[in-house]
C-alpha positions in Angstrom: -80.6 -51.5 -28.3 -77.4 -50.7 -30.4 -75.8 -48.2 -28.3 -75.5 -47.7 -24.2 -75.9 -44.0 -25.3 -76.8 -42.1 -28.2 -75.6 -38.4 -28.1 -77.1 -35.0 -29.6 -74.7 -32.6 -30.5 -70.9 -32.6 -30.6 -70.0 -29.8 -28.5 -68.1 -29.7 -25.2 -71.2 -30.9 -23.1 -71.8 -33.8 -25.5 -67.8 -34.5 -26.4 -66.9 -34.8 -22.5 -69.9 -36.9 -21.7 -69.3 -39.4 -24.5 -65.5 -39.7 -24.1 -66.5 -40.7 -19.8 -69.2 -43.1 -21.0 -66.7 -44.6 -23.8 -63.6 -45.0 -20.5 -66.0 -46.9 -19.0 -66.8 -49.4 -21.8 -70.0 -47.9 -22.8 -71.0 -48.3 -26.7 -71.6 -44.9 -27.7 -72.5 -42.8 -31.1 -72.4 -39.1 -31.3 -74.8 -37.4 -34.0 -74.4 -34.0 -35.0 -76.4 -31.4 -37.6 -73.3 -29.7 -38.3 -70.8 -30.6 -40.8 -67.8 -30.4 -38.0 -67.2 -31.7 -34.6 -67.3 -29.2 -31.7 -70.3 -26.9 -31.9 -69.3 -23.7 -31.1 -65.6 -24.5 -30.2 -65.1 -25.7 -33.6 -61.7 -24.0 -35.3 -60.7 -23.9 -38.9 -57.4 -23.6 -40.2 -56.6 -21.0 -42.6 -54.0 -19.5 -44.4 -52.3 -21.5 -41.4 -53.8 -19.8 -39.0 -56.2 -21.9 -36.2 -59.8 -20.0 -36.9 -62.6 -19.4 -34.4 -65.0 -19.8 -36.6 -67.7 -18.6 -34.0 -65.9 -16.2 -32.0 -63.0 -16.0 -29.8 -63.1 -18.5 -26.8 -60.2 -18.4 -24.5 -60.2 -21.4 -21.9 -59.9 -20.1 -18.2 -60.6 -22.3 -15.1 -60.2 -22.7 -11.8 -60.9 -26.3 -11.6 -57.5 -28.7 -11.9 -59.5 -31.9 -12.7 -61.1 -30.0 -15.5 -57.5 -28.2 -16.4 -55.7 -31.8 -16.1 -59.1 -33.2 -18.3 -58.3 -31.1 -21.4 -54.8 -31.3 -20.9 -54.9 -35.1 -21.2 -56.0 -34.7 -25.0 -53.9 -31.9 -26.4 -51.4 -29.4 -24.9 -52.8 -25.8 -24.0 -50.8 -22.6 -24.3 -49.9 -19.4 -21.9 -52.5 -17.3 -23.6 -53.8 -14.7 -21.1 -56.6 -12.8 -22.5 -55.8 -9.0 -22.4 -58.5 -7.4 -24.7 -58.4 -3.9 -25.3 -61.5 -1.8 -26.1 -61.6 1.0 -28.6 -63.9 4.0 -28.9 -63.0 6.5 -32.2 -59.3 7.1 -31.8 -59.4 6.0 -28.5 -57.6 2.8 -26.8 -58.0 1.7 -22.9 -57.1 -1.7 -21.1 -60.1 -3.9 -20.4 -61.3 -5.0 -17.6 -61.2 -1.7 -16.1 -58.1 -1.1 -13.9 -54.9 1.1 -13.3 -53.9 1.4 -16.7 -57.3 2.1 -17.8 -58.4 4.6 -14.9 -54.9 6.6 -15.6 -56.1 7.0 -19.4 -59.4 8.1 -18.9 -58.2 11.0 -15.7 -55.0 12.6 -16.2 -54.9 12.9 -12.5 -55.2 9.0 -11.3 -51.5 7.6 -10.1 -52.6 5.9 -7.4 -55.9 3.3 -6.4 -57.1 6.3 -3.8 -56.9 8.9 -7.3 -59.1 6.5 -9.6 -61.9 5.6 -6.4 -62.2 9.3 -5.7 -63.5 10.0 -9.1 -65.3 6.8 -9.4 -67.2 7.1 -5.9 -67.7 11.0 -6.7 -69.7 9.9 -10.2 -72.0 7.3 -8.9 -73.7 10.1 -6.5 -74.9 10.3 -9.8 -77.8 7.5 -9.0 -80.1 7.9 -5.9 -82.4 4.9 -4.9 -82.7 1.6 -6.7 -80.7 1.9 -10.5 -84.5 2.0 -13.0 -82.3 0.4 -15.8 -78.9 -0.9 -17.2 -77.5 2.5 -17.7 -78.7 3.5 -14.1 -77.1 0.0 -12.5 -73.8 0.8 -14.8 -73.4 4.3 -13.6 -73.9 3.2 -10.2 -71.3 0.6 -10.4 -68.8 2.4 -12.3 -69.8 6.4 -13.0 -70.9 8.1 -15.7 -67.3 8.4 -17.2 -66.5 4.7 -17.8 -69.9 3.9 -18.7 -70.4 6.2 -21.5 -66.7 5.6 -22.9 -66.9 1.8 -22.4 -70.2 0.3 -21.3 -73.0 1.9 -23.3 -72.0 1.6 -27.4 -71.1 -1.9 -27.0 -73.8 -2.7 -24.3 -76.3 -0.9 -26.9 -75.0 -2.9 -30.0 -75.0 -6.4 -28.2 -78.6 -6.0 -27.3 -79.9 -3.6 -30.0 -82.1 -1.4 -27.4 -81.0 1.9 -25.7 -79.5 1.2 -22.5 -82.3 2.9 -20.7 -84.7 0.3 -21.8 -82.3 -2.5 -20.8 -83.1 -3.9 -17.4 -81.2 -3.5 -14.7 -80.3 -7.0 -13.6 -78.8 -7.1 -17.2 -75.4 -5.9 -15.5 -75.2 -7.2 -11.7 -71.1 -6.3 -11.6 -68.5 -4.3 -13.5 -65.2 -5.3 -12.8 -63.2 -2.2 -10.9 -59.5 -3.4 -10.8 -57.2 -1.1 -8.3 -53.9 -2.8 -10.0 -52.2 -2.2 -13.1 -53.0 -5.8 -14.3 -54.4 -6.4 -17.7 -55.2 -9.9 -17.2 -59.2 -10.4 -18.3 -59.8 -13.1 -16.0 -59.0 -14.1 -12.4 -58.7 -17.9 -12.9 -55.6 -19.8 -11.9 -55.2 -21.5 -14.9 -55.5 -20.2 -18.8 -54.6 -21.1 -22.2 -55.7 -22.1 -25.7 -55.4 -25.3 -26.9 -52.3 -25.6 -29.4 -53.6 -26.5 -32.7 -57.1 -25.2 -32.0 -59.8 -26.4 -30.0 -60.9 -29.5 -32.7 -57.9 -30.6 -31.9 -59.3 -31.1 -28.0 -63.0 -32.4 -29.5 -61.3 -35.1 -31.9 -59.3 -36.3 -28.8 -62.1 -36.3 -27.0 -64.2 -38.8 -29.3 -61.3 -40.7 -30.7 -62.7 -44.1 -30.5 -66.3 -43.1 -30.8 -68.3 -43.2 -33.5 -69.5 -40.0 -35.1 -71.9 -38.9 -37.2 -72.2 -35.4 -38.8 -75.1 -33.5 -40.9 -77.3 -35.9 -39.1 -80.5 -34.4 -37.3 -81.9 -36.0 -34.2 -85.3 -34.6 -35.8 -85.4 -36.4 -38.7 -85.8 -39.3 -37.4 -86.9 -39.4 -33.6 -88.6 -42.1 -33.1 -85.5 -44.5 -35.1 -83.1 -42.8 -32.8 -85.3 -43.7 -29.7 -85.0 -47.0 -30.7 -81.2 -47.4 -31.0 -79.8 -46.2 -27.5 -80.6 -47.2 -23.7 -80.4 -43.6 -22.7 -80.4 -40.6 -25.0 -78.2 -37.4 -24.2 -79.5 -34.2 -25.5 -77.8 -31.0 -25.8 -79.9 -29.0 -28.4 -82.3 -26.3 -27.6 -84.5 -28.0 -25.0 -88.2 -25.9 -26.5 -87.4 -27.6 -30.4 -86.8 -30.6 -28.2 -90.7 -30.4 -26.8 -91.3 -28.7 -30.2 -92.1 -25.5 -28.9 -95.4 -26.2 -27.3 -95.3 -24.0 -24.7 -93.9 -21.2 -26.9 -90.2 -20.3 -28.2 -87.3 -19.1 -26.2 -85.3 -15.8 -26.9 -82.1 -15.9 -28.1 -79.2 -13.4 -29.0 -77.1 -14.3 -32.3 -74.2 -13.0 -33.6 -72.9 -12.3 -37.6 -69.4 -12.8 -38.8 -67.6 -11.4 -41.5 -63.8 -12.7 -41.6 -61.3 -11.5 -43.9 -58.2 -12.5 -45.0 -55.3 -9.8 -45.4 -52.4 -9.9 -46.2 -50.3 -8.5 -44.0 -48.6 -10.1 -41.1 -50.7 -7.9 -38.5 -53.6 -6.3 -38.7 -54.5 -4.4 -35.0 -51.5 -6.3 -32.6 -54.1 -7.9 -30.3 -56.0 -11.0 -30.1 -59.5 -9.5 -29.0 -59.8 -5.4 -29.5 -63.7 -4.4 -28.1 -65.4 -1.3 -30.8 -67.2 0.5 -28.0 -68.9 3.2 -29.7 -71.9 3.5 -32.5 -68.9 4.7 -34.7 -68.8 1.3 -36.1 -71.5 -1.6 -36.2 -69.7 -4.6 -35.2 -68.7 -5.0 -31.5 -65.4 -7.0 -31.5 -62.2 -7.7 -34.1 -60.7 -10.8 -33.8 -57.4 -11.6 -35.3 -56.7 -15.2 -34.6 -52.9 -16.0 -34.9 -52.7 -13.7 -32.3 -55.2 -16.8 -30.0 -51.7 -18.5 -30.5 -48.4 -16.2 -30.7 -48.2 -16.9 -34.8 -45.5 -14.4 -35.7 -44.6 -16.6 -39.1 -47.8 -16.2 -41.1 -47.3 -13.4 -43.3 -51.2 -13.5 -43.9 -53.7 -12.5 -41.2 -57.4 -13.9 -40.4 -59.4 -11.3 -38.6 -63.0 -11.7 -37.8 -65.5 -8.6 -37.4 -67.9 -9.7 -34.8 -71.7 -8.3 -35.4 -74.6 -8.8 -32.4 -77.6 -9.8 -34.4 -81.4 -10.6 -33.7 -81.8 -14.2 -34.1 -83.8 -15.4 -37.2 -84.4 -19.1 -37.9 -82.0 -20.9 -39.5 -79.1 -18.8 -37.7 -77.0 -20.1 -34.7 -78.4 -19.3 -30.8 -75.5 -17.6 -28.7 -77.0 -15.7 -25.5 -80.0 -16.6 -23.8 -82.4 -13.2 -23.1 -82.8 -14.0 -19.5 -86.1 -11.6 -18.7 -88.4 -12.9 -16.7 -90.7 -14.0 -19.5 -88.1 -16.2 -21.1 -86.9 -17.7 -17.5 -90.4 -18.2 -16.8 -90.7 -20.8 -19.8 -87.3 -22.0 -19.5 -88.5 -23.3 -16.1 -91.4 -24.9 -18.3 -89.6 -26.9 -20.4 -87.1 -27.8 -17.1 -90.0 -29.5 -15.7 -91.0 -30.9 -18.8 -87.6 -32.0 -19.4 -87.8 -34.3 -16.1 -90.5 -36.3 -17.1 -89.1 -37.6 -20.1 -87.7 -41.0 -19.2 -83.9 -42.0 -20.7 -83.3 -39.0 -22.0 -80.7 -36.2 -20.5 -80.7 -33.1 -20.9 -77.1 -31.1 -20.9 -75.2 -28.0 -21.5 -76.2 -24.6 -22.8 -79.1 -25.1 -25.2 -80.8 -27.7 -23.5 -81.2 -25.8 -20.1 -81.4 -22.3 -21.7 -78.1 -21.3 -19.4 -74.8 -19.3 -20.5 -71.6 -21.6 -19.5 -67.9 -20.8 -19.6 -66.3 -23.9 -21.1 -65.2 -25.6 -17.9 -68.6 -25.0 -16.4 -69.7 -27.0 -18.8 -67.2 -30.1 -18.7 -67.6 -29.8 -14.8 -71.3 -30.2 -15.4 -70.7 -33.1 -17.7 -68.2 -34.6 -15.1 -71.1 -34.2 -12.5 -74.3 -35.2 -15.2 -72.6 -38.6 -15.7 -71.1 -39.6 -12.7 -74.7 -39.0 -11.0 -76.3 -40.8 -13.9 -73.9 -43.8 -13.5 -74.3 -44.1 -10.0 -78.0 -44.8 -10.2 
């Protein structure tokens, strides 16, 4: 045996559990089909500007070892995620608060103004909510839902709201302040200099493979490393013998323009069937670039997955939980092998879920 542990994949999951096994002497080697480090993290720089090359991710956390973790490899910004969502000629504040309650109801100056017209709409739904736009509507009213839930909620899963399940939606954030802030976590940012910046100080040291498939060779990579740690879809792992998982995808189409700004925001949300795409990213914005006098802005698409194209959100019905559970089980039979992040246990993670799961995954694995 070569190596204490080979790794599958180069993305967060993969990254933080290499870079722990590599503090603690371990020989490792990281593998990786992709031609970049990172997985879905992985940034580009163009025209100067830091690129998400598959979609915006904003790092937000509550956890300070995970906060003091990334900030140990490169330093993170202030960036507070304040998207705004669009619908025709229409702008509100996202998530749903003061500022967007007093746009929508000319009426609402105070927290008792926007409940009373939210609590008077969801008399709307009687009895248990049938579907997604039934749960929404219960949540929020009809209102909000139409203006900001239903277009976008429509495109990102391609079906009529009405023939969305319910559990689809299980909250809508109401916010009674006049805070734009997206999320409530103590601590925020983006990396400065983009997030391979944070992946290539997480494997500095390590060796590194890319446009190298684990399933090309199996049986030689078996052979090379005491324990194996797998972060690729766990049903290709088994190759799907009990059947193929669901996944969401998404399509990109990212321009260059040149002008300094394009729409003044990092993240603005299309809401409506106006337009196709669900989200405009301009990324300078990710990182207060005011110098550039070029712009990189990225028009976001939902798509059904096809083969060959990259898997983003699980479809969490109960068929595909069902056999996600299959595989699970499967999954703990196989001896030396570990199984980690969100393609290998069918599971949607924020980013510092998934170091904290890493953190957890190895320091249980190394105590045994």
């Amino acid at each position: 045996m070569k190596y204490d542990y080979l790794i599958v994949g180069s993305g967060l999951f993969g990254s933080t559990f290499a870079n722990l096994a590599k503090k603690d002497g371990k020989k490792v080697l990281v593998i990786d089909r992709r031609n970049h480090v990172g997985g879905n993290i992985y940034t580009k720089n163009m025209e100067g500007i830091n690129v998400h090359q598959y979609g915006a991710h904003i790092f937000h956390t509550d956890y300070k070892d995970v906060w003091d973790y990334v900030n140990s490899f490169v330093e993170f910004n202030r960036y507070t995620n304040s998207p705004v969502a669009r619908i025709g000629n229409e702008i509100y504040n996202m998530p749903f608060n003061m500022n967007t309650f007093a746009k929508i109801w000319d009426d609402v100056f105070t927290p008792e103004d926007a409940l009373r017209h939210i609590n008077e709409e969801k008399k709307e739904i009687t009895g248990e909510p049938k579907n997604l736009e039934e749960q929404a509507i219960s949540l929020v009213g009809r209102t909000i839902y139409e203006k900001l839930v239903k277009g976008y909620t429509e495109k990102q899963w391609n079906r009529d709201c009405k023939d969305l399940p319910a559990f689809i939606i299980k909250r809508l954030p109401v916010r009674l302040i006049y805070d734009n802030n997206y999320f409530n976590d103590k601590y925020q940012g983006i990396p400065i200099g983009g997030y391979t910046k944070l992946i290539e100080g997480m494997l500095d040291g390590i060796e590194v493979k890319l446009n190298t498939n684990f399933f090309d060779n199996v049986d030689y990579y078996k052979s090379i490393a005491e324990k194996i740690v797998y972060t690729g879809p766990i049903d290709e792992y088994f190759n799907y013998s009990l059947g193929k998982l669901e996944w969401r995808s998404l399509r990109f189409d990212t321009k260059i323009f040149d002008q300094s700004n394009y729409q003044g925001n990092a993240v603005v949300n299309y809401t409506g069937h106006e337009v196709d795409y669900t989200r405009v990213i301009e990324h300078k914005h990710f990182e207060f670039d005011s110098t550039s006098p070029k712009t990189v802005v990225t028009f976001e698409y939902p798509a059904d997955y096809e083969e060959g194209m990259e898997k983003y959100y699980t479809v969490n019905d109960d068929k595909n939980n069902e056999l996600a559970e299959q595989y699970r089980k499967l999954s703990e039979k196989e001896e030396n092998v570990i199984f980690g992040g969100r393609l290998a246990e069918y599971k949607y993670y924020d980013m510092d879920d998934v170091i904290k799961s890493a953190f957890d995954t190895y320091y249980s694995k190394e105590s045994k």
